[in-house]
N, C-alpha and C positions, 0 to 999 in steps of 0.2 A: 828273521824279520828284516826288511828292507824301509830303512829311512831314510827321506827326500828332505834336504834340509838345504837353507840358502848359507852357500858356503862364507859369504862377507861377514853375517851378524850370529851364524849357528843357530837362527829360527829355524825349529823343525816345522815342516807342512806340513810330509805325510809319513804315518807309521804305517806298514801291509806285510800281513803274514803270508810268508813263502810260499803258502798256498793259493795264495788270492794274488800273486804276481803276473799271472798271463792272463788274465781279463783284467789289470787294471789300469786306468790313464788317468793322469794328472793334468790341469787344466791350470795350471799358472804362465804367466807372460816372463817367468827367469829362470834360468838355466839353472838347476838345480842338482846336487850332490848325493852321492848314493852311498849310503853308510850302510853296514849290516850286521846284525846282531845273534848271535844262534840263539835260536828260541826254544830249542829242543833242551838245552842247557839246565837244569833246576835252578842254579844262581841265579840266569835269565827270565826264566817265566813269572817271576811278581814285576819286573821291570816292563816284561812286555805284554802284558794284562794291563799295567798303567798308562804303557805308553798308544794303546790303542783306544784306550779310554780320555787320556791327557793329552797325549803325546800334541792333534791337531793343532792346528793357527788358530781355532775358534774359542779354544778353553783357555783363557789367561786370567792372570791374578788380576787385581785392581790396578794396576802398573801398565800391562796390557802385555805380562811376558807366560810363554807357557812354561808349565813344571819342568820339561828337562829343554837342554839346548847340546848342540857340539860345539866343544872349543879344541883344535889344535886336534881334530880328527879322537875324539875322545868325548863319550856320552855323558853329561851331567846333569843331575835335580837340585833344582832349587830349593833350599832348607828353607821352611817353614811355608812353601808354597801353598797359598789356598783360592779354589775356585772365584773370581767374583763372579757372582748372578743379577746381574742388571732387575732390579724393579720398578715397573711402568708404572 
C-alpha cells in the first residue's frame, strides 16, 4: 500500500492499495510524500483495512486530526482516536 502524506505536519491524504496504483491521481495543490506499507504482510492487513477506511483527510476526530499520521518517516495511530460525525 502506497501512502501520500504532507511531509511538514505527517497528514496522510491518501492511502491506495498496490493494486489500484496505475489508474490513480491525486488532486491536491502540495507536493506530497510517498510512504509504503506491505500489505501482503498479516501484521499489516488490520492497519491497512484501517487505513483505507480511516487512513483519508476526510475522517478526523473532533480535533480535525485523522487516526494515523507519519512522524520521522514512521506510521502512527492515534490512542483513543474516534470518528467525529458532524450532525445538521
Amino acid at each position: 500500500m502506497k501512502i501520500l502524506y504532507n511531509n511538514l505536519d505527517g497528514k496522510i491524504y491518501y492511502s491506495v492499495y498496490n493494486t489500484d496504483w496505475f489508474k490513480f491521481q491525486h488532486s491536491t495543490n502540495i507536493p506530497l510524500t510517498e510512504f509504503e506499507i506491505d500489505e501482503v504482510d498479516p501484521d499489516n492487513k488490520m492497519v491497512c483495512l484501517d487505513l483505507k477506511k480511516y487512513g483519508n483527510a476526510w475522517k478526523t476526530d473532533i480535533n480535525g486530526q485523522g487516526k494515523y499520521y507519519i512522524e520521522n518517516n514512521e506510521l502512527f495511530s492515534r490512542d483513543g482516536w474516534e470518528e467525529f460525525i458532524r450532525i445538521y
